[in-house]
C-alpha positions as CSV (number, residue, x, y, z in Angstrom):
1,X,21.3,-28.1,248.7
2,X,17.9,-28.9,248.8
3,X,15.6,-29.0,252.3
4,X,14.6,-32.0,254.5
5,X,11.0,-31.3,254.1
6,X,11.9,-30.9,250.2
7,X,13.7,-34.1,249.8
8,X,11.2,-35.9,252.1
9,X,8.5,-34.8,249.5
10,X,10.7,-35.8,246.3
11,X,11.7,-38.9,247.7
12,X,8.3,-40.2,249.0
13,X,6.4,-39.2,246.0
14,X,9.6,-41.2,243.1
15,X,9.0,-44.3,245.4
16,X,5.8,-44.2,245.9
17,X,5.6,-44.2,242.1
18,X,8.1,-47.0,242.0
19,X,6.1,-49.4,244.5
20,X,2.7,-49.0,242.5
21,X,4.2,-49.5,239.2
22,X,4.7,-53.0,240.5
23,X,2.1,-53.7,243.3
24,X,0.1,-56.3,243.7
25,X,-3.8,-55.8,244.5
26,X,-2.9,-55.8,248.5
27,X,-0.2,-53.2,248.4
28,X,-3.0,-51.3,246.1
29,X,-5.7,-52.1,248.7
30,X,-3.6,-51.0,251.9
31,X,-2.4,-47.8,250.4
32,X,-5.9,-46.9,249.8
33,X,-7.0,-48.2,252.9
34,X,-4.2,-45.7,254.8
35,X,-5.4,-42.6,252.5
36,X,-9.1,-43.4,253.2
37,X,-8.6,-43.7,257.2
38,X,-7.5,-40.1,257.9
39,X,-10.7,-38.6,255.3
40,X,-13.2,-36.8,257.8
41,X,-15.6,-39.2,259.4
42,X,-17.2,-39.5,262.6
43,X,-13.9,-38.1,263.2
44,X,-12.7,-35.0,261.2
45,X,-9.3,-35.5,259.5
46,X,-7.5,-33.0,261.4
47,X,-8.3,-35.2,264.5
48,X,-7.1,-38.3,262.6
49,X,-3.7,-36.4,261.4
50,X,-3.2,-35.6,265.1
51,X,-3.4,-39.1,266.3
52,X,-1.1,-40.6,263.3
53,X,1.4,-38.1,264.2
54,X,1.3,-39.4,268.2
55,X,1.2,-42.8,266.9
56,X,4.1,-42.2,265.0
57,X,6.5,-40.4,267.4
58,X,5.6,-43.3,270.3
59,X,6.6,-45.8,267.3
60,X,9.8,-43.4,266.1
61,X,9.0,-43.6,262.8
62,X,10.6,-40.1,261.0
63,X,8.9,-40.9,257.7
64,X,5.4,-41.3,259.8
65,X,6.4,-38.3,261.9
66,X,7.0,-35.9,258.5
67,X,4.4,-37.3,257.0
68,X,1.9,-36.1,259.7
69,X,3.7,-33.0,260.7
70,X,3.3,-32.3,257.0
71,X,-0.8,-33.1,256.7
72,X,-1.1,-31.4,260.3
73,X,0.2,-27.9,258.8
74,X,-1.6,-28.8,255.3
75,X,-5.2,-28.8,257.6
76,X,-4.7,-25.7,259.1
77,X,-3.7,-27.7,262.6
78,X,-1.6,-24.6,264.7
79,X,2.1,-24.7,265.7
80,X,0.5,-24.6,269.6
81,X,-2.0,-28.1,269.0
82,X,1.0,-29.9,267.1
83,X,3.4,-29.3,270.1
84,X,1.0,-30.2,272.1
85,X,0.9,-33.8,270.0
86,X,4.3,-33.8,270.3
87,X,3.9,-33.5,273.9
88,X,1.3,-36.7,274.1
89,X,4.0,-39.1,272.0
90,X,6.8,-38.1,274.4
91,X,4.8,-38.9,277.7
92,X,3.6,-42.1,276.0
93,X,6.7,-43.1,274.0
94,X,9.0,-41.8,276.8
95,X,12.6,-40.5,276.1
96,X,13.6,-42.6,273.4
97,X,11.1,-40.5,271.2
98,X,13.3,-37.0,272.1
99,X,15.6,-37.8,269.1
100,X,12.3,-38.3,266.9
101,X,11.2,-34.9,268.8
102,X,13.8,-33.0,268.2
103,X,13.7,-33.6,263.8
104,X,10.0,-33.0,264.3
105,X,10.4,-29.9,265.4
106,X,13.1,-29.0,262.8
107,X,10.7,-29.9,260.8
108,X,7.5,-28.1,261.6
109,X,9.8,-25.5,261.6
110,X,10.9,-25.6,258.0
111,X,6.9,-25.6,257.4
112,X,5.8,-22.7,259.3
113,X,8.8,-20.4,257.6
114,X,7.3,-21.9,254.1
115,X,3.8,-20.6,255.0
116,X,5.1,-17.6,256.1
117,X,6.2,-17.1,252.6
């Protein structure tokens, strides 16, 4: 049986495929505006990452949360600063984000013991 983080990847990527083999020029135009927003700026992209992943645990969105988690690890962001991320979404989202929390963490998890490979 595959991983979570492996069938998050395999899924995302087949239908992100599927929804640009038919989108129209506004789905084209707000996927590329969502890549472009977290490129380094006035802000570096590591910053970004950290504030989509608060964002997304206050709004409970798993798919947000991996996706983040995910980008966080990719930019060299450490297992302490993410927890501390995770820390900011709980105080702001409250307790309904501990369920969101908790697959986060099994998450991040599964990434760290892939680097460590």
């Amino acid at each position: 049986m595959s991983s979570r983080l492996e069938k998050f990847r395999t899924e995302r990527e087949r239908l992100n495929e599927r929804i640009l083999a038919t989108a129209t020029t506004t789905t084209r135009r707000f996927f590329n505006l969502d890549s472009n927003c977290y490129r380094d700026g006035a802000l570096p992209a590591r910053t970004k990452e950290l504030a989509g992943l608060s964002a997304s645990l206050v709004l409970r969105c798993d798919d947000c949360i991996a996706y983040h988690t995910i980008r966080c690890v990719e930019l060299g962001i450490t297992e302490a600063e993410i927890i501390e991320i995770f820390d900011v979404g709980l105080i702001v989202g409250g307790s309904i984000v501990i369920p969101h929390l908790r697959r986060a963490r099994e998450l991040l998890d599964e990434l760290l013991a892939e680097l460590a490979e």
